[in-house]
N, C-alpha and C positions, 0 to 999 in steps of 0.2 A: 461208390466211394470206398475205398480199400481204408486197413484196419488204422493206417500211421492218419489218414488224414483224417480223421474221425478223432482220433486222439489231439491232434491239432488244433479243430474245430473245437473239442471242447476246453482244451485250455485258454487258448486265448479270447472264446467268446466275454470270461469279461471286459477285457482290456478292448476289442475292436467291438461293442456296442458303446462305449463312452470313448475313441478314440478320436483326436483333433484329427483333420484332415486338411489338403489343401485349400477348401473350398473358401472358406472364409479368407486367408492370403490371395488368393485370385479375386474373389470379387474386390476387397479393400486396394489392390493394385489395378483392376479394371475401373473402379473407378474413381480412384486420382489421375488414370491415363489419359481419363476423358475429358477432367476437369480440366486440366492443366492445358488439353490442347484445346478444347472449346475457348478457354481463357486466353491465351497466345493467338486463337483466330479473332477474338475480338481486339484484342492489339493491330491486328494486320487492318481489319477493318476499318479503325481508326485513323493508318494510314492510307485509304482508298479515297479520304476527300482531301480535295485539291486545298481548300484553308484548312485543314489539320496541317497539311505537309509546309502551306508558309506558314504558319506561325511558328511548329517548329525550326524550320531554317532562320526566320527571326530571332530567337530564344538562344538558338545555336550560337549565333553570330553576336549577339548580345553580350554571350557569357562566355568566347573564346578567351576574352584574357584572364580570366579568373584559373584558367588549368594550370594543374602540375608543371614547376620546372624543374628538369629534370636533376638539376645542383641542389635541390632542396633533401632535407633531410627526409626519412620517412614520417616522422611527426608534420613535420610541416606540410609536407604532398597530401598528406591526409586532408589536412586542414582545407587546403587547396582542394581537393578533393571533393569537402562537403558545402562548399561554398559554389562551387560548380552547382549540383544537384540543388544545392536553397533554388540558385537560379533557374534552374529548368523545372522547379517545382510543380508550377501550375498547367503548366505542359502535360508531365507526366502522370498530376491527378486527372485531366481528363482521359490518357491512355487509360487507367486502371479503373475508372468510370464502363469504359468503354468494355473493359475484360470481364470487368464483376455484371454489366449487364448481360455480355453472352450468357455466363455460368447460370446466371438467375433463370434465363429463358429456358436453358436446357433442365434445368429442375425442375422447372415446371409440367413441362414437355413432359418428364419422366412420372414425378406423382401422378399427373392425370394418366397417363398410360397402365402404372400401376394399379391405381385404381379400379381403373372403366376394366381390368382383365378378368377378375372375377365373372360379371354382369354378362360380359360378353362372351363368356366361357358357356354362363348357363342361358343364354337363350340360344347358343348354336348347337350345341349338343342337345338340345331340350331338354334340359334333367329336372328330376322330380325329388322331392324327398323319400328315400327308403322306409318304409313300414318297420322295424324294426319289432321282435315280438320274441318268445317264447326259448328256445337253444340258438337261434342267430343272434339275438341279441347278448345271451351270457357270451358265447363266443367272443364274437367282436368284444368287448368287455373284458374278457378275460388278456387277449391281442393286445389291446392297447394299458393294460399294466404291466403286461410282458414287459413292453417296448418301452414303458416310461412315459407315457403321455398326461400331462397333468390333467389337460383339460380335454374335453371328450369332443371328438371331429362331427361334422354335419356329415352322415351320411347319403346319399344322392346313388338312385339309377337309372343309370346306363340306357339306353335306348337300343344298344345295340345287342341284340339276342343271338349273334353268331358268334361273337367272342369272347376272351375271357380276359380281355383286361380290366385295369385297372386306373385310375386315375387322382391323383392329390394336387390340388390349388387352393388358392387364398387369398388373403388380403389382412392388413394390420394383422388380430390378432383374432381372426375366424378363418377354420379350417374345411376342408373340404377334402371326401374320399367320396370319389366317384367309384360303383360298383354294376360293372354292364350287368346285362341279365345273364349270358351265359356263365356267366361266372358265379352267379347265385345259384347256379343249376346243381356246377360244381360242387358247394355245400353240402349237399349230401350224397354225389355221386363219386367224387373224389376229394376228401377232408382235407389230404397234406395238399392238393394245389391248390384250396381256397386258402389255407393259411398263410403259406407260401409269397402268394398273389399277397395276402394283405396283410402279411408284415415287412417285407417290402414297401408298400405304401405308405405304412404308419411310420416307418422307419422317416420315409421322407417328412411326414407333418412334425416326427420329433427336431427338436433346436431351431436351426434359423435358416433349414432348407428350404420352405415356401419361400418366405422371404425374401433370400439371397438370387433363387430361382427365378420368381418374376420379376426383378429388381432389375438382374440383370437381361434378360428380354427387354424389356422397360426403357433400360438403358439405352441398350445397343439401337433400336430405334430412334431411340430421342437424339442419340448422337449422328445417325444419320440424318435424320431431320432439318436437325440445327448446325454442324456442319458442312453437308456438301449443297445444301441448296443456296445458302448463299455462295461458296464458293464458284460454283457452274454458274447461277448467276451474273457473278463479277465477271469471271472468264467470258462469256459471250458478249457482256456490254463491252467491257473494255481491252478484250481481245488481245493482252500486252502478256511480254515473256514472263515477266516478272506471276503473271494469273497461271501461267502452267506449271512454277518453278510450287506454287503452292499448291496445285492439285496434287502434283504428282508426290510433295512432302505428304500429303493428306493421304495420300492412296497408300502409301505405304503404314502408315498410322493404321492407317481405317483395318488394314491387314493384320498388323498386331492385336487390335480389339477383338477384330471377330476373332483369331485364335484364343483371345483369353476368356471367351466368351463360350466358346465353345470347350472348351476346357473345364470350364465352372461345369456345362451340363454336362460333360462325361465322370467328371468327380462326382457328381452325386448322385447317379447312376450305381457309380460302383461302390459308393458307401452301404448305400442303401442294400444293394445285392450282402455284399460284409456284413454290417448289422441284421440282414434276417435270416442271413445264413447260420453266423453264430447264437444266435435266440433260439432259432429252429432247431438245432443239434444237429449231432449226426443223423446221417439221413435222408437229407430234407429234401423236398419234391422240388427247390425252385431250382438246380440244376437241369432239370430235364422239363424246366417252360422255355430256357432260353434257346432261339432257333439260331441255325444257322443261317448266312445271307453270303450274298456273292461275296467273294475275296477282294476287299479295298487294296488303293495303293497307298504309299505312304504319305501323298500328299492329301486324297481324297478323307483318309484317317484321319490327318491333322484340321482338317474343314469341317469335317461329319461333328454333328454333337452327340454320341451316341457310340458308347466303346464298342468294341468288338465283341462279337460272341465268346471267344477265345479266350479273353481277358476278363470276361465276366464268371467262364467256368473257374478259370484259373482264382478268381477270389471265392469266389461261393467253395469252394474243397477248400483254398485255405486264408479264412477269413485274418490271418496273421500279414496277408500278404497290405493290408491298408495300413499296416504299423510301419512299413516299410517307404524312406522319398521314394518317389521316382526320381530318372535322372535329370527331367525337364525342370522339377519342380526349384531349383537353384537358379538355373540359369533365365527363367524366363521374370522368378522375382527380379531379379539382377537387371532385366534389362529394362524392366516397366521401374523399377525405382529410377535409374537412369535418367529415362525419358521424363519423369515425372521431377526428377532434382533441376536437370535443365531447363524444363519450361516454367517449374515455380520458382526458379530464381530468380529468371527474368520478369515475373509476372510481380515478386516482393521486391524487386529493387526499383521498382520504379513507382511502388507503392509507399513504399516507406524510402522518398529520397534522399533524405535528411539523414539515414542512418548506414552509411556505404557498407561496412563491417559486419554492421548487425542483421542488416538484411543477408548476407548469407552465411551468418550463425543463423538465423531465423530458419534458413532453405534447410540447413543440416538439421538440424532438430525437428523439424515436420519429417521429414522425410526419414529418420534414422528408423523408424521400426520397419522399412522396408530392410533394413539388414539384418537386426535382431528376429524377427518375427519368423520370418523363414525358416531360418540356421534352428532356434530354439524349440519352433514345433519338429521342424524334424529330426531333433536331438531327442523331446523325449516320445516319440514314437519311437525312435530305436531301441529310448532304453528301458519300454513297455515291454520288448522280447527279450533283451539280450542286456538286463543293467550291471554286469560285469564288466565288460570292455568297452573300447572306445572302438568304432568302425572306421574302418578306413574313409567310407563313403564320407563322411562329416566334414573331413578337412577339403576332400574335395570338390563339397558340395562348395565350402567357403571359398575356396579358389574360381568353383564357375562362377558364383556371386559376382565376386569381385570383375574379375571380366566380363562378363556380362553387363555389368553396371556402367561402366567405363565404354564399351561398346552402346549401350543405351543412349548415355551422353552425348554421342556423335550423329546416330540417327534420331533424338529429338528433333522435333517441326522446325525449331531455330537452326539447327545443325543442318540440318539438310535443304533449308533456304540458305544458308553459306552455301553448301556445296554448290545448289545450285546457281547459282549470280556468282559463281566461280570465285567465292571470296577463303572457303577451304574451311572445315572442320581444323579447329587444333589439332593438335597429337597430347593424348595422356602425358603429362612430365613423368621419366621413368620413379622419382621418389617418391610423388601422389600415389602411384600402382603399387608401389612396394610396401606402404604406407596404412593403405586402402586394403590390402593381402593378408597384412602381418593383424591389422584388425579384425578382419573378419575371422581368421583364423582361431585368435583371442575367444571372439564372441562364441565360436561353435565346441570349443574347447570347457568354458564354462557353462554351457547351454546342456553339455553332455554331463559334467559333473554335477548341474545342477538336480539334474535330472535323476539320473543315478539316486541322489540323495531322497529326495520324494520317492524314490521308486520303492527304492528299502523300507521308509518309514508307513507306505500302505501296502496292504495287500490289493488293492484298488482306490487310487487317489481320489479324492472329492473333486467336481467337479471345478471348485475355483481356487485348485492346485495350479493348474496349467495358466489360466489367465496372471496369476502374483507371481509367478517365476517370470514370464514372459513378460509384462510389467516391471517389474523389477529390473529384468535385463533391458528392457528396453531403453528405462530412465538413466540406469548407470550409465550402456553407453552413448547416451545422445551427444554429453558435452563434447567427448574427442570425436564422434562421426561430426558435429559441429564444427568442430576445428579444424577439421581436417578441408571440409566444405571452403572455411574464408579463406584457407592459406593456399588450397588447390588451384584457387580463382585465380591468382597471382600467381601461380608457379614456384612457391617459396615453401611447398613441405619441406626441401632439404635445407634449409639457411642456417647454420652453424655461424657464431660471432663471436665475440670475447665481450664481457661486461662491459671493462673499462673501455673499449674503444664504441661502444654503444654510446657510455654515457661522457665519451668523451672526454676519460679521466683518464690521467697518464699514471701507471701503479710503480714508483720507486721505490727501491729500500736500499736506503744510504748503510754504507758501513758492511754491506754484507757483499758475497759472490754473485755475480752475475745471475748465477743460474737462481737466485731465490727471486729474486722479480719475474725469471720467465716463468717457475714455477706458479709465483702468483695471477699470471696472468693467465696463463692455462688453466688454471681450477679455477679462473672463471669463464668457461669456455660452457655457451649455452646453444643450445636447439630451439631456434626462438619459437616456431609453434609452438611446441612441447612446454617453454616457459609463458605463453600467452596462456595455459590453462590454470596458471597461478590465478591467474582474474576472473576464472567462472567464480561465484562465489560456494554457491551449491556443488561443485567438483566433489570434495571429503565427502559431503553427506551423499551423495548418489554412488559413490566407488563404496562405501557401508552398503550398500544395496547388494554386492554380489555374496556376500555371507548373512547379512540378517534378513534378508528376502526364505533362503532358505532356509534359514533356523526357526521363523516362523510360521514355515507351513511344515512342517516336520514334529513343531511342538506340539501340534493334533494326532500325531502318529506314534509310531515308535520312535526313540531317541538316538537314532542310528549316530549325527552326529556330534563327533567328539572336539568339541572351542576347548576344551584345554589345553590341547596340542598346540592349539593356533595362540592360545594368549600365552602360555610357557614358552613357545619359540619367542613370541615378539617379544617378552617381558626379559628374555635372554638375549635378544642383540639388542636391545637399549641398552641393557647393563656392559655390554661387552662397548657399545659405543661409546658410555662413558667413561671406563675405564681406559679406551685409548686416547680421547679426549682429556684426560687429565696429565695423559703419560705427555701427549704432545703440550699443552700448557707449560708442565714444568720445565720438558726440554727445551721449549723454546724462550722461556722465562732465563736459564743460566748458559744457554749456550750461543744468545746473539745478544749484539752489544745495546748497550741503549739507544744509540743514536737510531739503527735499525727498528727496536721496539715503539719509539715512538713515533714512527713516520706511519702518516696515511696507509702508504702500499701496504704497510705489512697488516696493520689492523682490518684491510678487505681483505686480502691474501686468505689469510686467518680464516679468516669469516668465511670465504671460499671452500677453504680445506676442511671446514666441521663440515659445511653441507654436502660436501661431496661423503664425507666418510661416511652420515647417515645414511645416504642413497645408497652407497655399498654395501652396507649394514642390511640391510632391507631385501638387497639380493642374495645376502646368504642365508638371510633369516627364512628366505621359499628355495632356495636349494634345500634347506634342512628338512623342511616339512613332510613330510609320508604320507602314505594312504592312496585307496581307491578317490577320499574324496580331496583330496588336495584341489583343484580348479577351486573350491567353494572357501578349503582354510586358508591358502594363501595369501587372499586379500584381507583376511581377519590379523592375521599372522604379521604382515607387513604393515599396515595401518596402526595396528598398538606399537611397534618399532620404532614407525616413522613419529606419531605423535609425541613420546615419551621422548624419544633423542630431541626434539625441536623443546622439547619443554628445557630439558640438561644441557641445551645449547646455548636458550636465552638468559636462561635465571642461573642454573650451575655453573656454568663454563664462564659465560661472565664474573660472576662474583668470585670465582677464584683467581681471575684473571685480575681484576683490581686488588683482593686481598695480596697477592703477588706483585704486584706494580708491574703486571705485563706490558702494560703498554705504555707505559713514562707518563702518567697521569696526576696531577693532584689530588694531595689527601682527599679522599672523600669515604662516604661511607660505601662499605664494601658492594654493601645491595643496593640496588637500584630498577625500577620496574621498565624494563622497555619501554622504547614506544611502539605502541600499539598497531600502526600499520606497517611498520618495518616488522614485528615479532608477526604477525599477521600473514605475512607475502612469503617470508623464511619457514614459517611451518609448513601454508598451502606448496613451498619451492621442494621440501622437503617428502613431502608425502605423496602430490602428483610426483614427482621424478622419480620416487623412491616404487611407484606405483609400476611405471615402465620398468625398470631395472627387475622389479620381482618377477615380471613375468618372462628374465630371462633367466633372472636364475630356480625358477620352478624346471623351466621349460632344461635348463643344464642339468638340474637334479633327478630329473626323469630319467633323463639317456642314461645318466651314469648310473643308476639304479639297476637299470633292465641289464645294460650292458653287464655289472659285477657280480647279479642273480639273476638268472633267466627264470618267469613264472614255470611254473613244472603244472602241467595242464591239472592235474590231481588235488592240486591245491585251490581251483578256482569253482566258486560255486557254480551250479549247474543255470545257463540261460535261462532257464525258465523259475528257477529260484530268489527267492527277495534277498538284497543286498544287504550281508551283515554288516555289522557297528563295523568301524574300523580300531575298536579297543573294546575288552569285556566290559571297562568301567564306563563305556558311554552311556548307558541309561544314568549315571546322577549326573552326568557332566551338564545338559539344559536347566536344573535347578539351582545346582549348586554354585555355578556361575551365571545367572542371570543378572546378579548386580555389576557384575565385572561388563559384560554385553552391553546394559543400558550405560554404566559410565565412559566408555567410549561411542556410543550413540548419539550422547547429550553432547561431550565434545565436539565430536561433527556438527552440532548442529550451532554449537555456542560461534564455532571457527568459521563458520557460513556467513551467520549472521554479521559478525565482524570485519567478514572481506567485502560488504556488501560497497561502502564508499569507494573503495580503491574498483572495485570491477566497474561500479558507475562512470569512477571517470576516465577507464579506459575506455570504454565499448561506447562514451559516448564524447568522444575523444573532445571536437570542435567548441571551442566559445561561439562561435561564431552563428548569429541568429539570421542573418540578410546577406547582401552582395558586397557592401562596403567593407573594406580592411579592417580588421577592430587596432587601436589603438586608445592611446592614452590613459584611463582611468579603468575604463575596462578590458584592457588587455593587460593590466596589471594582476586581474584575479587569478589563483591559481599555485601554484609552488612548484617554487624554481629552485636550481639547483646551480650553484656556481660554479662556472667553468676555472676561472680564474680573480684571488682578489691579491691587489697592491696595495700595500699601506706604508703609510711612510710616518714612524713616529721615531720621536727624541725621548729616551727612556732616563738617560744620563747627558748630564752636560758636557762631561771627560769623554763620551764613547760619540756622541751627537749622533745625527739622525740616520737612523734603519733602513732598510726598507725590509717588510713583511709580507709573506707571499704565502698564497695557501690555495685551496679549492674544497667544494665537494661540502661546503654550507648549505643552507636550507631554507630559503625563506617564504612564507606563506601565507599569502594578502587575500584574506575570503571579504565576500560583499557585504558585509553588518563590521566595516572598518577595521578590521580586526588582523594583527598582522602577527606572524609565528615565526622565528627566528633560530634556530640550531644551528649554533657556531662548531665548525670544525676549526683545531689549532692551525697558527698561521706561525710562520719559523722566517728568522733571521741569522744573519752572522756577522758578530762584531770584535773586530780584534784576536780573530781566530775561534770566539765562543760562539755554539750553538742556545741562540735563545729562543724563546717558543711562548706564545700568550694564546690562552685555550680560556675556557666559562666555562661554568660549573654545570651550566643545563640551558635550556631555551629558554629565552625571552620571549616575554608578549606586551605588546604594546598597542595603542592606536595609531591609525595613520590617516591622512587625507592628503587630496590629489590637488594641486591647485596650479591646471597647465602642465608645464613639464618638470613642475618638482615636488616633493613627496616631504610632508614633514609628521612627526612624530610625539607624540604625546602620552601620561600615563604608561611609563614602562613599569613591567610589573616588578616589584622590592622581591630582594633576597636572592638575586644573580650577582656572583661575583665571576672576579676575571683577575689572574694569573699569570705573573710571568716565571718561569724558570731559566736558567743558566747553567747548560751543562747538566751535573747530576743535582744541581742546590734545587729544589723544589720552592715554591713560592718566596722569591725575592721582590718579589712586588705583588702587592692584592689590595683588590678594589673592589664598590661592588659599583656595580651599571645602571644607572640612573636616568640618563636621556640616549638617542643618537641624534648626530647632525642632521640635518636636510640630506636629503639626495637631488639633485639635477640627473633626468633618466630618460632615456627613449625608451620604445617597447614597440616592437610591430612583430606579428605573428607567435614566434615563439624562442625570439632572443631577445635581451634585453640590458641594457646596462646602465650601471647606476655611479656618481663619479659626487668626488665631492673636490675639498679642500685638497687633501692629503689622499687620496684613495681613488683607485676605479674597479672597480667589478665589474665580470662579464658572465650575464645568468643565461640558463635553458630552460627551457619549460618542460616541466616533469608529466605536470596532470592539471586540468582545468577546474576551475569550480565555478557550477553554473548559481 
């Protein structure tokens, strides 16, 4: 060992004896691979009895009429949707009967296997207990606090007197170091290869290598087991195309297993080799145990479980090289998550029928640390050598991920009985991939800054550093790898809409240019995925996870870093957003006529245009941002931006818009407190959107950064150096703002909790309990939103009778009778005058159903109602005491209500169960 690698070995021996490695991501992906396909073969089996298959074709044909038409809205097809699945319900519980009994067999299979391996280890080998006595026992003693061994192994010898190996096995939490007799011999005829030989060993008893080791033996058996025997089975009884189309899915499986399988035992292998390499120092005798053997080929390599002699010396000289991915290490999580998202999606949607959406929000969030997990250990393995830069390999790694993952998908067991029955694997929608790229990318971009960040604050991080960042990341991004999952399904990642033609509102604005309607109709121009994450509720408080994850394991270390940066940037584009938001109020207060201000369109318009500026706000506020550690202040940085402007949006910006009489309103008093799920959906609209947007404009402030100063190599500390503060003041910056930290933590969590109704009743979209249509009394629950009302009243006897037309009201009829009312103004024209009758605020009242009409009782005192004339503000005021009856149908999720004088035409917004 020449003089550089000896210097190598001793640097990085702290960092590669507590080094994560793949092992743990291989086995946690070998074994969802297994589950997921023993679970889908129990599906299959389900379909191999002849009454499974009629009942299903019964149930089928039972519940043909209840499916999607394809005229129907998307609300409604939903609806459609889970009214299907009610009906196939009892069907599909016994499929899922069927899969969870596979999975439970294979468990079984596997514990007892685990088990019985100890027992049957020690009566083949015949081993004895070791006499332990005198300088072999301090030795061994001394070995195993080298290595960190809490608790002390059962030593056992060896039977075999011509060799000098070694051996470590176990069970739960008893360990075992078999020690041949030659090797004892060793002891005192050669000291560094007894050492050598058993630290090595001990190396393996440290962490969760026994375990992961025979688990997955354990495994891999039991999967054979309980896979191919009934499979071969079925194929000779019933001898049918359909028995081959599943072997041959199965053989290919079975293929990927044993590779991940055998992957696990060459990873720890060479941990093991790393760890006693760098314990042992320079020097160390275990290079020249390892023999040479015949030269493999590259398939026979990829089979073998046992690296190469080559790649073994290659780690022992430089134990840095296990801080290092491999290049398989991306692509092969990539493809087992894959396979594993494919087969538990099918296995959750037919477990959970009732919930179509939610079961593959469900699949995305099980499944999302197959993309964090990966990306993050191998970010800070990089930046245990090298916490200066970013490597090229990182991004790359997320790109094989990503294809990989998507290539997974297609060879899933489901995928590949398509292909086989010639029914065809889909094709990736190119926006899914682009979608699926741009996030992974994301994740390994902050996995590396995170990283970075821990790196600098230890000189060697505590052990459950690495688990709270990886956690952390994980949780953050489950919801969008979640989302990404339900809209994938569907092919609608890229779906771009306009609000108003969503909700089916026409946006006018009387009195002004053309171009201010299309304006307004374009700031309301949404990415519906992207706005379906307004309805996680947890969203704010897990996107807090990529700065306070790190700020709290950093607070044990040095205070590298610097949240002032990050709360002075946000706390300066709020200011700056309000300051443009007032500029806009006033202009548009003196520079459009009234008629303009008080029409509908302009007041969404509006409302449009604040949210968009915050979201913009937000991306300049991470172009601004600096530092090595930006990935981590960015999202600090953006998040007090975004909360702050949503705050001067509902309460500022309103109230100066009333003290103003922007919007042609009745005297009232200036302040007024939102309501609570509309202020609600507008913050989460502002902070997720504003969340994407930052990370383009991080990612624009970078280029332009490098581009206008290139680092000058001189200026960067040395790789092997801990990562300074990114400002001298960063040591008081973790105390002196720790109340600023928690009071937007507590926001997050106060803003969760209150999106908690609105996300219910999206994600649980259906009223509907059974097969039958809901109407009448119980399809009234809920809140509707009026497309269109007519009203025909006689204000004056000179002018006689109106008619008044309006939309975009609010009414909401929950089950404890209880009915909720926000009147939007309703406009006429008489005699050339623009008149308008608007309420002071919502009504509440009671109501009961009786047939097809709805009557009213107890309206609640202290709502009045307004007429105005041109610019004369209340020419008529009243206050609202009763309404008439309604005569109303209701079936699915239209509904209209007609009286004397009037008809309305409502949509259903949101259900309440």
């Amino acid at each position: 060992m020449g003089v550089a690698s000896r210097e190598r070995v001793a640097r990085t021996a702290p960092a590669a004896a507590g080094t994560p490695t793949g092992l743990v991501a291989l086995f946690l992906l070998l074994v969802t691979t297994v589950v997921a396909t023993i679970g889908v073969l129990g599906l299959l089996a389900w379909f191999a009895v002849d009454e499974h298959r009629r009942a299903l074709g019964d149930a089928s044909r039972r519940c043909a009429d209840l499916e999607p038409d394809p005229s129907q809205s998307l609300i409604e097809a939903n609806d459609a949707f889970h009214r299907v699945l009610d009906c196939l319900a009892p069907v599909h519980r016994q499929q899922a009967g069927w899969a969870l009994a596979a999975i439970a067999v294979l468990v079984a299979v596997t514990a007892a296997l685990y088990c019985a391996y100890p027992g049957w280890l020690l009566r083949r080998r015949r081993l004895v207990p070791l006499r332990e006595g005198g300088e072999l026992a301090e030795h061994l003693a001394e070995l195993r606090d080298l290595v960190g061994l809490r608790a002390r192994p059962v030593y056992l010898l060896g039977s075999r007197s011509g060799t000098t190996d070694a051996l470590t096995f176990g069970a739960l939490r008893r360990r075992y170091v078999v020690l041949d007799a030659g090797l004892l011999r060793s002891f005192t005829t050669d000291r560094g290869r007894f050492r050598a030989v058993v630290l090595h060993e001990l190396a393996h008893a440290r962490g969760q290598d026994v375990h992961i080791t025979y688990l997955t033996k354990s495994i891999w058996s039991a999967f054979v087991a309980v896979a191919w025997a009934p499979a071969l089975v079925g194929l000779l009884v019933a001898g049918s195309w359909w028995g081959l189309v599943v072997v041959a899915a199965l053989l290919v499986l079975t293929a990927l297993v044993l590779c991940t399988r055998n992957a696990i035992l060459r990873e720890r292998e060479l941990h093991a080799d790393g760890v006693a390499a760098a314990l042992d120092g320079p020097g160390t005798a275990l290079a020249g145990l390892i023999t040479d053997e015949r030269p493999r080929g590259s398939w026979r390599a990829l089979a073998g479980h046992h690296p190469s002699p080559a790649h073994r010396r290659r780690v022992v000289d430089d134990p840095a090289l296990l801080l290092r991915p491999r290049w398989w290490e991306a692509p092969v999580a990539g493809l087992t998550t894959g396979v594993v998202a494919a087969n538990l999606g099918f296995v959750v949607a037919i477990s959970l029928p009732t919930l179509p959406g939610s079961g593959r929000l469900l699949t995305g969030l099980l499944t999302s640390p197959g993309l964090v997990v990966p990306l993050a250990v191998a970010a800070w393995r990089v930046a245990a050598v090298a916490p200066a830069r970013l490597p090229v390999s990182l991004p790359v790694s997320a790109l094989a991920w990503t294809g990989a993952f998507l290539l997974g998908q297609q060879v899933a067991l489901l995928g590949l009985i398509r292909v086989g029955v010639r029914v065809g694997a889909p094709v990736p929608d190119p926006a899914s991939a682009l979608v699926l790229a741009a996030t992974a990318l994301v994740v390994a971009v902050w996995a590396a800054g995170a990283s970075r960040v821990v790196a600098g604050a230890f000189d060697r991080p505590p052990r459950w550093a690495l688990p709270a960042v990886v956690a952390g990341g994980a949780v953050a991004f489950a919801p969008w790898f979640g989302s990404w999952s339900v809209w994938s399904s569907i092919e609608r990642v890229g779906w771009w809409a306009f609000a108003d033609e969503l909700a089916r509102y026409e946006l006018d604005v009387p009195g002004t240019s053309s171009w201010i309607a299309a304006a307004a109709h374009w700031l309301g121009l949404l990415h519906v995925p992207l706005h379906s994450m307004v309805f996680f509720p947890a969203v704010v408080p897990v996107l807090a996870l990529l700065w306070l994850v790190p700020a709290l394991v950093t607070s044990a270390g040095r205070p590298v870093l610097d949240v002032r940066r990050a709360l002075r940037a946000g706390a300066a584009g709020a200011a700056a957003f309000t300051v443009a938001a007032v500029v806009l109020v006033v202009a548009a207060r003196f520079a459009l006529p009234a008629e303009a201000r008080g029409s509908d369109g302009f007041r969404v318009g509006f409302h449009y245009a604040l949210v968009d500026l915050a979201v913009l706000v937000q991306g300049a506020v991470a172009f601004s941002v600096r530092g090595r550690h930006r990935p981590v202040l960015v999202p600090l940085a953006a998040l007090v931006s975004g909360l702050v402007s949503a705050v001067v949006l509902l309460l500022g910006v309103e109230t100066l818009g009333r003290a103003l009489d922007l919007w042609q309103r009745a005297p009232q008093s200036p302040f007024r407190w939102p309501d609570l799920a509309f202020a609600v959906e507008t913050t989460q609209q502002v902070v997720v959107t504003g969340a994407v947007v930052a990370v383009v404009g991080a990612l624009l402030g970078a280029l332009a950064r490098r581009r206008a100063v290139p680092p000058s190599p001189a200026a960067l500390p040395a790789p092997d150096s801990p990562a300074a503060p990114d400002s001298p003041a960063a040591p008081d910056s973790p105390r002196r703002y720790t109340a600023a930290l928690a009071v937007v933590t507590a926001a997050t969590v106060v803003l969760a909790a209150a999106a908690m109704p609105a996300a219910r009743h999206f994600w649980l979209t259906s009223a509907t309990t059974g097969v039958e249509p809901v109407t009448g009394a119980r399809c009234l629950l809920g809140t509707w939103v009026e497309r269109s009302r007519t009203t025909t009243l006689t204000l004056s006897a000179e002018v006689g009778p109106m008619e008044f037309s309006g939309a975009g009201s609010v009414q909401a009829f929950d089950d404890d009778g209880t009915v909720v009312v926000q009147f939007q103004p309703i406009r006429a024209t008489g005699n050339g005058h623009l008149v308008v009758l608007e309420h002071s605020g919502a009504v509440t009242a009671r109501y009961r159903v009786d047939g097809d009409r709805i009557t009213y009782s107890d309206v609640s005192p202290g709502i009045t109602w307004s007429v105005s004339v041109d610019e004369h503000r209340d020419v008529m005021t009243g206050e609202v005491r009763e309404f008439s009856p309604d005569e109303f149908t209701c079936e699915g999720n239209a509904m209209t209500q007609t009286g004397r004088d009037y008809s309305i035409a409502l949509t259903r917004a949101a259900h309440h169960r």
